[in-house]
N, C-alpha and C positions, 0 to 999 in steps of 0.2 A: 661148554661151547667156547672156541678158541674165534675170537673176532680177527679182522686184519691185522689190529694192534698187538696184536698177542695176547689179547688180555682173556681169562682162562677163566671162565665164571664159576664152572664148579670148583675150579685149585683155589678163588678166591672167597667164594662161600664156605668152603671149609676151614680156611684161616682165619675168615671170620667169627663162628663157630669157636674158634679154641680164644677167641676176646682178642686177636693180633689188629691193635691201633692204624699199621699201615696198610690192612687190606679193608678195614673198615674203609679207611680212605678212597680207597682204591675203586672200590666199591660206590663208595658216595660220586666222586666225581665222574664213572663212568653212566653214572643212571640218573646223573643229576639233570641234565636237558630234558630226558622225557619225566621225569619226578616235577617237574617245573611247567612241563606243558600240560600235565594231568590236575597241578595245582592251580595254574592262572583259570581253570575253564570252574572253577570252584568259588575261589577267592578273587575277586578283580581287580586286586593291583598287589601287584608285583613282592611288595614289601609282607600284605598277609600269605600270598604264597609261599614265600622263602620261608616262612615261618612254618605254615602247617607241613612243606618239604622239610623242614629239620624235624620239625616234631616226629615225624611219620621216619625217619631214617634211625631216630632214636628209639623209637618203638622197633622198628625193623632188628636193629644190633642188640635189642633187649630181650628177642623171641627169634633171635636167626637157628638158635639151640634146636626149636622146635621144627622148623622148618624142612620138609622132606624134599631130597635131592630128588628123585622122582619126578618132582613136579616141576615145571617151568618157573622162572623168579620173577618173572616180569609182569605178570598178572595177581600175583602173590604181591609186591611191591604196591602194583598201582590202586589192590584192592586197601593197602593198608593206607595210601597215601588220601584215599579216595573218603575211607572211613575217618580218616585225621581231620580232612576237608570238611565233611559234612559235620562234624562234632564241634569245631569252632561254628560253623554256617546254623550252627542249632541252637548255639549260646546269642550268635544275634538275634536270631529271627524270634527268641523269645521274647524283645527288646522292642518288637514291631507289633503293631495290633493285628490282632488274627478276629478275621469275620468267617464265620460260622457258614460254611459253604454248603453243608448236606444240602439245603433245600437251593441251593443255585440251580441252575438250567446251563447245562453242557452247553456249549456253543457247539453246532455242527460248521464243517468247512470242508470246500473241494481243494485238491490239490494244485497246487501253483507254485510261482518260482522258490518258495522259504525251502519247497522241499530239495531245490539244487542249488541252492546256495554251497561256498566252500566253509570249511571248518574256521577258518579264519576268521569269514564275514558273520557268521554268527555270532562269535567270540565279542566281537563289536559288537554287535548289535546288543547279545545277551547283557553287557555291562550294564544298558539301559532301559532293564529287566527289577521288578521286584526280585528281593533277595530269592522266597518262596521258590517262584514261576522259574528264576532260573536255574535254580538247585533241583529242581521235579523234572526240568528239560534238561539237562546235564544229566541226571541217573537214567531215565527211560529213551531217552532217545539217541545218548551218546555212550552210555556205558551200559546200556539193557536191562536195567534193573525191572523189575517188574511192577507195577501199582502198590498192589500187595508190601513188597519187598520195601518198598518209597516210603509208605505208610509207615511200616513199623522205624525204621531209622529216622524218621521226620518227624513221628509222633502225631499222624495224619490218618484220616481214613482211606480206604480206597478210592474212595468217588473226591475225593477232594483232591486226592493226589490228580485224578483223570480232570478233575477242571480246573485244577493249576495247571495241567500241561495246556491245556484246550485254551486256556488265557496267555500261554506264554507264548503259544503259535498264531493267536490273532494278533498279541502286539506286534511280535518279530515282524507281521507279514504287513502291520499297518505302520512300523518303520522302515521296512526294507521299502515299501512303495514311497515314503517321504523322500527316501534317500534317491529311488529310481528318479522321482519328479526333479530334483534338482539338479 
């Protein structure tokens, strides 16, 4: 894909490909902004994202070999960026006490304003989110991961993944109302 800039994704994945330093570059800094905005929704400040963004770009140049032109890069990128994110977010969270959720009671909830809120205002709000709740709401409801799918990378059950999300949308929605009153 040839962007405005000229910049030629497959001429440059392929130079990548053969280990050329300046399209690795080239590379990085073109993907860097959205590598960055897939990182901050992971990591909440700015300094662990830059981090799991390089990591994830190093893992990228270490396996671009394998990588099939075929397929689109950008979702191949943000999946690697995403699994980099959650693998630091798993060495915390081992860090934090985990309560035994199988026998919790799902919260039910109707729909309200959390469900139109913008991606931004979440972004906020989520920072002041259990680690957990926010990494379970960042894979299912913003990158579609499945419960199932949540569980095995979290090292979670299903029903626990469902009631950490179910906990991370009552807070949101009992901060978004704090925020409304004021």
């Amino acid at each position: 894909m040839r962007s405005a800039q000229g910049f030629n994704e497959e001429s440059v994945i392929s130079y990548c490909k053969t280990g050329s330093l300046k399209h690795q570059e080239m590379l990085y800094k073109h993907f860097y902004g959205y590598a960055m905005g897939v990182g901050l929704r992971y990591c909440f400040n700015r300094d662990d994202a830059m981090e799991a963004v390089n990591d994830a770009f190093i893992k990228v140049f270490k396996s671009i070999g394998s990588f099939s032109a075929d397929k689109p890069f950008k979702p191949w990128l943000r999946s690697v960026i995403v699994n980099t994110a959650i693998d630091r977010r798993r060495k915390d969270m081992k860090l934090q006490l985990h309560t035994d959720l199988e026998q919790a009671a799902e919260i039910s909830h109707t729909q309200s304003a959390i469900d139109n809120l913008k991606a931004q205002d979440i972004i906020k709000l989520m920072q002041q989110l259990p680690a957990v709740q926010a990494t379970v709401f960042n894979l299912y409801e913003i990158d579609g991961y499945s419960h199932d799918e949540i569980g095995t990378m979290l090292g979670l059950s299903t029903s626990s993944s469902r009631v950490y999300l179910t906990r991370a949308k009552e807070k949101l929605r009992t901060l978004l109302n704090a925020n409304n009153e004021r």
